[in-house]
C-alpha positions as CSV (number, residue, x, y, z in Angstrom):
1,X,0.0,0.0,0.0
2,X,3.0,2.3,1.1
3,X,4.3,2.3,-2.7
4,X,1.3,3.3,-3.7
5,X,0.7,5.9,-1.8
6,X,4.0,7.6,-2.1
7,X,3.4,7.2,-6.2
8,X,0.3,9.5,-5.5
9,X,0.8,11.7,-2.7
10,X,-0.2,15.4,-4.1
11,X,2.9,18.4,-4.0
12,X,0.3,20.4,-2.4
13,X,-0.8,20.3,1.1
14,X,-4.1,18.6,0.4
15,X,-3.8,15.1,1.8
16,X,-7.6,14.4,1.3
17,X,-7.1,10.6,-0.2
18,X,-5.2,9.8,2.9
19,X,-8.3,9.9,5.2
20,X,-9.9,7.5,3.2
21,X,-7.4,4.8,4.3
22,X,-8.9,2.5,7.1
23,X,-4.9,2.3,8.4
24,X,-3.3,4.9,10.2
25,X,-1.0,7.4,8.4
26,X,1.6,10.2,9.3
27,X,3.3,12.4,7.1
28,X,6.6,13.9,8.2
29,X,9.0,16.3,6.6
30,X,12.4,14.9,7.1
31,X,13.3,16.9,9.8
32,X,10.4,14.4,11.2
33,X,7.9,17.5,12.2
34,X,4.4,16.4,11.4
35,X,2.6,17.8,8.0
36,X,-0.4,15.5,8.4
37,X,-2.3,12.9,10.0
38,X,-5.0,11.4,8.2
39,X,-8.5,10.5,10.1
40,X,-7.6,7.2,11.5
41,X,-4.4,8.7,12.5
42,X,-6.4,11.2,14.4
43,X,-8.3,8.5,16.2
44,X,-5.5,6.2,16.8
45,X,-3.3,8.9,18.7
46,X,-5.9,11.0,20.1
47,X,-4.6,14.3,18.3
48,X,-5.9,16.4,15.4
49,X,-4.3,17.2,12.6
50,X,-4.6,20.9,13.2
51,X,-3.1,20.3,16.3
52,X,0.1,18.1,15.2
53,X,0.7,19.8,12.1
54,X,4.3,21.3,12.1
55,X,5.0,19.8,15.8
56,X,8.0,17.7,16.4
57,X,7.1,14.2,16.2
58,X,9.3,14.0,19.0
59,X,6.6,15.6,20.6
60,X,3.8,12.5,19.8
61,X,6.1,10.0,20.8
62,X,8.7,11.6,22.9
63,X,12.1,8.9,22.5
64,X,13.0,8.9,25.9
65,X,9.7,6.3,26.8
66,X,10.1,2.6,26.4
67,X,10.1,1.4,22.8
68,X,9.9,4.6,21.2
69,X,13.3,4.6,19.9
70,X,12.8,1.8,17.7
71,X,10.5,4.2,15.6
72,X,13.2,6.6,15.0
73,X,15.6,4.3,14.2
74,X,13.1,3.4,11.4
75,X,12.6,7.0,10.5
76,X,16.2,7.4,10.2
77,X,16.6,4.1,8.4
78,X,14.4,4.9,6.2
79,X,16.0,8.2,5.4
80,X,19.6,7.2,4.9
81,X,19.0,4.4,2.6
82,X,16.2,6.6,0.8
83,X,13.8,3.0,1.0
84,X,10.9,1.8,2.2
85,X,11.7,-0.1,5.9
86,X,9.1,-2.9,6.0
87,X,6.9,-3.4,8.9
88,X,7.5,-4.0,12.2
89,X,5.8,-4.6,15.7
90,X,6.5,-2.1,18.2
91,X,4.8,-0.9,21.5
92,X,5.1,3.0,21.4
93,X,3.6,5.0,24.2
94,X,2.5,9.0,23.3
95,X,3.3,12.0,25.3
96,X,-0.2,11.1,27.3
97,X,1.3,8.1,28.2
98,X,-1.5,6.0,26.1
99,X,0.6,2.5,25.6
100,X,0.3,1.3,21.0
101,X,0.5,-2.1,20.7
102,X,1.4,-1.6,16.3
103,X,2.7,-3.1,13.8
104,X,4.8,0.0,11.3
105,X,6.3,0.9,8.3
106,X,8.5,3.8,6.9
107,X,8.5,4.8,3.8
108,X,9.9,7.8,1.3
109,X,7.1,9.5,-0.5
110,X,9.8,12.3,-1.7
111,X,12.8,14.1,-1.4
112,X,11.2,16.0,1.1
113,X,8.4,13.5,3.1
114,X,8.2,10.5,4.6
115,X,5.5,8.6,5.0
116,X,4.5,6.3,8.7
117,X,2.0,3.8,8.5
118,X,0.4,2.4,11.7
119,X,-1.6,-1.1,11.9
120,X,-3.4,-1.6,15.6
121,X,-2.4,-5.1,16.3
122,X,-5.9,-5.6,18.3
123,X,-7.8,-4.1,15.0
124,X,-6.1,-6.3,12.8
125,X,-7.2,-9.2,15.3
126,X,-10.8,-7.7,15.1
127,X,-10.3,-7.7,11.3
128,X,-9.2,-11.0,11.2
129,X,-12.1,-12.3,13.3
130,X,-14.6,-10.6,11.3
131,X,-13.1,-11.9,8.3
132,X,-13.9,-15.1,9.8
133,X,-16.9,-14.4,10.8
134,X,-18.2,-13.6,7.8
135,X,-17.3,-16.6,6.4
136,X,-18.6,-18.8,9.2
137,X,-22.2,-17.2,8.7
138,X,-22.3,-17.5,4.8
139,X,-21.5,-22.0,5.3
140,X,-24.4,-21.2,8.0
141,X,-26.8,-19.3,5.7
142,X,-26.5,-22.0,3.0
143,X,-26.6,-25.1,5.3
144,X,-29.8,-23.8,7.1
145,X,-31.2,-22.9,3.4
146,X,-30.9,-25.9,1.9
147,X,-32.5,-27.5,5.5
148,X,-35.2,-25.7,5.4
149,X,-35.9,-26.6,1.5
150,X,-35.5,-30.1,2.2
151,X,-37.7,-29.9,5.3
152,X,-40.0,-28.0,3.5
153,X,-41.0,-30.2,0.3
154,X,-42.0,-33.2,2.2
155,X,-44.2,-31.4,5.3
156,X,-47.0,-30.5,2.6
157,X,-47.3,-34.3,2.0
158,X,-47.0,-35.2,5.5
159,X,-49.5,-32.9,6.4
160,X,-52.2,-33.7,3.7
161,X,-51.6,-37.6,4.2
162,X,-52.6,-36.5,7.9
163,X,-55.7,-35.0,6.6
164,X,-56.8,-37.6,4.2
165,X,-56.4,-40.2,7.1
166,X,-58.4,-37.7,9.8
167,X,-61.1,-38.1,6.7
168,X,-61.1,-42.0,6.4
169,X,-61.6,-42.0,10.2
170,X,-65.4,-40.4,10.2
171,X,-67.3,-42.9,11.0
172,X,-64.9,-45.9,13.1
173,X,-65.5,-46.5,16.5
174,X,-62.5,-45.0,18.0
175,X,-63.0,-42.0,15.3
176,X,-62.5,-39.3,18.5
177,X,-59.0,-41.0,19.8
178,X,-57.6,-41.6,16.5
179,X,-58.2,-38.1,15.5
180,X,-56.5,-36.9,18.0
181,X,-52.9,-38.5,16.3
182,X,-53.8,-37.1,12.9
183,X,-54.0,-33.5,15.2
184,X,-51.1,-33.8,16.4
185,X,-49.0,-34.9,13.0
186,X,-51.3,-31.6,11.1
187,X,-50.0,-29.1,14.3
188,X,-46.3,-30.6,14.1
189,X,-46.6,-30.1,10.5
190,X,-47.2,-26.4,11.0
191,X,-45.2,-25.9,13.4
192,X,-42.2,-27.0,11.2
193,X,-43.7,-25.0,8.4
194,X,-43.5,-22.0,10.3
195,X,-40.1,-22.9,11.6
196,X,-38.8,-23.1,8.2
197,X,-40.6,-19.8,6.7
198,X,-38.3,-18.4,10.0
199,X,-34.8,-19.2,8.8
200,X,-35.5,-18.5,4.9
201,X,-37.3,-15.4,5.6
202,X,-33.9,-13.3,6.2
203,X,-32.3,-14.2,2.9
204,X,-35.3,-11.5,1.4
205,X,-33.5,-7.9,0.4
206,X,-34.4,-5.7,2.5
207,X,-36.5,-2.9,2.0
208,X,-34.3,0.5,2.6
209,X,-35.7,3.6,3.7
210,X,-33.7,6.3,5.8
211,X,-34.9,5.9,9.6
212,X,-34.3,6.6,13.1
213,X,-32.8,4.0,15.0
214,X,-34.4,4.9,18.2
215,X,-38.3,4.7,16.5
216,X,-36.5,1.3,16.4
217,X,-35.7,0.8,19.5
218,X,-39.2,2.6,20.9
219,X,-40.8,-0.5,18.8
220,X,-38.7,-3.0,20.7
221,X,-39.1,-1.9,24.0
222,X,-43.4,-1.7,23.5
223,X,-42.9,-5.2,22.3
224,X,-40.9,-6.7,25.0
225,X,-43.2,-4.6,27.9
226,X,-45.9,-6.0,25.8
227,X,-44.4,-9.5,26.2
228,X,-43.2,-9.7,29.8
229,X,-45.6,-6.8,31.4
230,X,-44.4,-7.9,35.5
231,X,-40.7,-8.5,35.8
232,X,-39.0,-6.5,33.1
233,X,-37.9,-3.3,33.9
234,X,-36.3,-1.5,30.5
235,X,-34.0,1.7,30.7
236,X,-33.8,3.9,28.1
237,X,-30.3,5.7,27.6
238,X,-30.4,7.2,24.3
239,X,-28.3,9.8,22.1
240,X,-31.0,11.6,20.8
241,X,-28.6,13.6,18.4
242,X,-27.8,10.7,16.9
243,X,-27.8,10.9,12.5
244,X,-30.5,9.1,10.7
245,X,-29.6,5.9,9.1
246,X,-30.8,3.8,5.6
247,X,-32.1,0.4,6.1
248,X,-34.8,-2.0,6.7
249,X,-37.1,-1.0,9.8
250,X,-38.9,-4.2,9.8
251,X,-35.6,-6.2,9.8
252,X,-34.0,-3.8,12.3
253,X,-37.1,-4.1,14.4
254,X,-36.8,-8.0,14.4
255,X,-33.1,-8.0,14.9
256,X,-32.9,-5.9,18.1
257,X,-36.3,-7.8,19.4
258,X,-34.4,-11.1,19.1
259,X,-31.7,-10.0,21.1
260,X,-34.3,-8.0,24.0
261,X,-36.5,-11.0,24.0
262,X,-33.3,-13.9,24.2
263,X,-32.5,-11.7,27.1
264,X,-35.5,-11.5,28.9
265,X,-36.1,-15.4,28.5
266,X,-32.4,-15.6,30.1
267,X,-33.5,-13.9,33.4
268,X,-36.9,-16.1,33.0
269,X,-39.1,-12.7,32.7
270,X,-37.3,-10.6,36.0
271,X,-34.6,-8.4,35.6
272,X,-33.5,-5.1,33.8
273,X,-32.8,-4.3,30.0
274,X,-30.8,-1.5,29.2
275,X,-31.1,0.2,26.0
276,X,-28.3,2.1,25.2
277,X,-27.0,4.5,21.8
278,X,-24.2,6.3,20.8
279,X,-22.2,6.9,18.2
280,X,-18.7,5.2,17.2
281,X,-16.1,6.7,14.9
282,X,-13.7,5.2,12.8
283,X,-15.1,2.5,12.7
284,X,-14.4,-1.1,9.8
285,X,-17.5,-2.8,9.2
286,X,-17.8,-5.8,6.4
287,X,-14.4,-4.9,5.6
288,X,-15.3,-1.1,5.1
289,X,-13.9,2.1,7.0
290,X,-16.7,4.5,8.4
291,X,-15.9,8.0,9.8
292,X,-19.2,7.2,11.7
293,X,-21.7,4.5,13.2
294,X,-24.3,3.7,15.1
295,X,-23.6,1.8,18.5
296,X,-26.5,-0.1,20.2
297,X,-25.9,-1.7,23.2
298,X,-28.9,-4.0,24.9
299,X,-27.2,-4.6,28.7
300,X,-28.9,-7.6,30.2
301,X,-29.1,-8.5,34.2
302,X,-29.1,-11.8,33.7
303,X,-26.7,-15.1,34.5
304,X,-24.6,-14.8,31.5
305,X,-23.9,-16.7,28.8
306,X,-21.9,-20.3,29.8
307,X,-18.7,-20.5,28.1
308,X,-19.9,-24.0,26.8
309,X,-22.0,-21.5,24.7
310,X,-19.8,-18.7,23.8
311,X,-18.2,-19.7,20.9
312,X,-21.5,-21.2,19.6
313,X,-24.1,-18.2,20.7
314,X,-25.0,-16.9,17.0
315,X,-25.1,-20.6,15.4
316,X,-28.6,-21.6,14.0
317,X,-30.3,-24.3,16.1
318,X,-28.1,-23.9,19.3
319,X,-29.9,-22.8,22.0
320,X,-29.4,-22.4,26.3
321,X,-32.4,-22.3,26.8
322,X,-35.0,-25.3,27.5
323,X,-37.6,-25.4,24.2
324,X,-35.6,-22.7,22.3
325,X,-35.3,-23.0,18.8
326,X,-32.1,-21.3,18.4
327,X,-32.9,-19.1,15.6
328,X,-33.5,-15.9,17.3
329,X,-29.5,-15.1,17.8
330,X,-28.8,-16.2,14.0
331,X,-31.5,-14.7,12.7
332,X,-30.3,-11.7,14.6
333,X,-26.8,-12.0,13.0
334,X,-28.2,-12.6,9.2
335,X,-30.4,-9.2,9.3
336,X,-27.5,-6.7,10.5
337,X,-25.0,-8.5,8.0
338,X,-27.6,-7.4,5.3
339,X,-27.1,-3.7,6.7
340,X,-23.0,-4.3,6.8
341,X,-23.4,-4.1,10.5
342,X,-21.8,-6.2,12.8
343,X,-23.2,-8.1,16.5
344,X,-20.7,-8.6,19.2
345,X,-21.3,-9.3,23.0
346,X,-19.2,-9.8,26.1
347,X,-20.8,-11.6,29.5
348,X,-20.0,-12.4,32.7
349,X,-21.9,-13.4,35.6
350,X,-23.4,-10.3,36.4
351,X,-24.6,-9.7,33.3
352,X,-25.0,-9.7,29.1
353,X,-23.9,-6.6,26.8
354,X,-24.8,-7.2,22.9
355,X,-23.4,-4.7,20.9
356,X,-25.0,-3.7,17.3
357,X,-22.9,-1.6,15.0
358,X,-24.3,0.0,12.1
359,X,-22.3,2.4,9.1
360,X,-24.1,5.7,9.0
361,X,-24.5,6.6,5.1
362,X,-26.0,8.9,3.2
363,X,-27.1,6.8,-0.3
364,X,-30.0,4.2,-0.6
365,X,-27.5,1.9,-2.1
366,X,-26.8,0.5,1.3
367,X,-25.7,-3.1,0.0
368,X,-23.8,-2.3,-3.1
369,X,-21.5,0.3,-1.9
């Protein structure tokens, strides 16, 4: 990327194309003073580029701390032999004292400028993971749609075979206890039907419209009060300034309903529900950087989530609870993927957080970019 960028770096200060990088960048003059830092620069350091601009970088990452040194012995490195000095891991720590676990390159753009790249080890981890996570889902969405096809074809004959034999009944002496078999095999029948209508109803494109998350979240809590009117007590914390979004309401609705209502079943109808939203900056989502998103957190009171479960939580058909189908969770998953959101949670035994991230735009194009 580095040899790239130096190719097109402008002779003019206007450094625009470096903020749509996802990785952190510096540019320094060869005296190493700072001449910019691109957006994800700005978040990873905590400075703004109006601020930096023309300080020492001596002054970001003063050499006497631990580890520091190391990045101006790439710097210098990097000026002497006029090449680009390939990545390496280093743990920096700023004038604030904030500790950077990164991995860093240096690289000439110019007689005049170098260029310092910056990859946060624990967001390329987070990369990595969605990467796999993505992955994961798509073998799960296939699996669970050719399941629920296969399922599907034979319950129709199933359930008319049941209905044709309630028929030959009429009539027989035991008419009233047999039909109450060929009940049973037409209400299982249905019951699967529905079940399967469930997991290949997210695989529809959603329906985008610009929204606001919390006539969302107003939806969700009415539903879940609705639902569990005695124990639950729900707690609104909201960011009312928060930008309108483009997606699906209906999906979003169901989404963040699955995750109240799996949380309300995990404290057996008593406890309390937060519902928290904010917004997050900087932010890679499906492989994308956003300057902005939306961050919705739904805090639980409950037990917790067993670590037998953890790794497991947003697979179809795995369930903790007793008579749970398991699909709630996935489901969950499958509608904020179609937004190019993300779902993540961390539990303990005081307690569930999910967290729902969701890429503020501005276009109705939502899925294509």
């Amino acid at each position: 990327m580095l040899d790239e960028l130096s190719m097109s770096l402008p002779s003019v200060s206007s450094y625009a194309g470096l903020d749509l990088l996802s990785t952190a960048v510096l540019l320094v003059s060869r005296a190493f003073n700072v001449i910019h830092a691109n957006s994800a620069a700005e978040n990873l350091l905590g400075v703004s580029t109006r601020g930096a601009a023309g300080q020492a970088l001596a002054r970001l990452f003063p050499p006497a701390l631990a580890g520091n040194a190391a990045l101006f012995a790439m710097l210098e490195k990097a000026h002497a032999s006029g090449a680009g000095v390939g990545e390496s891991e280093l743990s920096l720590e700023t004038i604030a004292q904030q500790a950077l676990h990164v991995a860093c390159s240096a690289t000439p753009a110019d007689d005049e400028r170098l260029v310092l790249e910056f990859h946060a080890l624990d967001q390329q981890i987070r990369i990595a993971r969605e990467e796999k996570r993505l992955e994961r889902q798509e073998l799960n969405r296939e699996l669970m749609r050719n399941l629920a096809h296969e399922i599907k074809n034979p319950l129709g004959g199933i359930r008319g075979a049941a209905q044709l034999l309630a028929g030959e009944l009429r009539g027989l002496p035991r008419e009233g206890e047999l039909a109450e078999y060929t009940s049973v095999i037409v209400e299982e029948a249905d019951r699967l039907q529905r079940l399967m209508d469930r997991l290949l109803a997210p695989h529809r494109s959603p329906k985008l419209a610009r929204l606001n998350i919390h006539e969302v979240m107003e939806r969700v809590r009415t539903l879940i009060l609705a639902e569990f009117p005695a124990g639950i007590v729900l707690i609104r914390d909201y960011d009312t300034s928060l930008p309108d979004i483009i997606g699906d309401k209906e999906s979003l609705i169901q989404a963040l309903l699955n995750i109240a209502r799996n949380a309300a079943q995990a404290m057996h109808g008593r406890g309390t529900i937060r519902l928290v939203t904010r917004i997050a900056r900087q932010v890679t989502l499906a492989r994308k950087r956003y300057r902005h998103a939306l961050q919705v957190e739904i805090i639980d009171s409950g037990p917790g989530i067993p670590d037998a479960l953890a790794e497991r939580i947003f697979f179809p058909l795995v369930s903790g609870r007793e008579g749970g189908t398991g699909l709630g969770l996935s489901i969950a998953q499958n509608f904020v993927s179609q937004h190019q959101g993300t779902i993540e949670f961390a539990s303990s035994k005081n307690g569930t957080c999910f967290t729902v991230l969701l890429p503020v735009r501005e276009s109705l194009n939502l899925l294509n970019g």
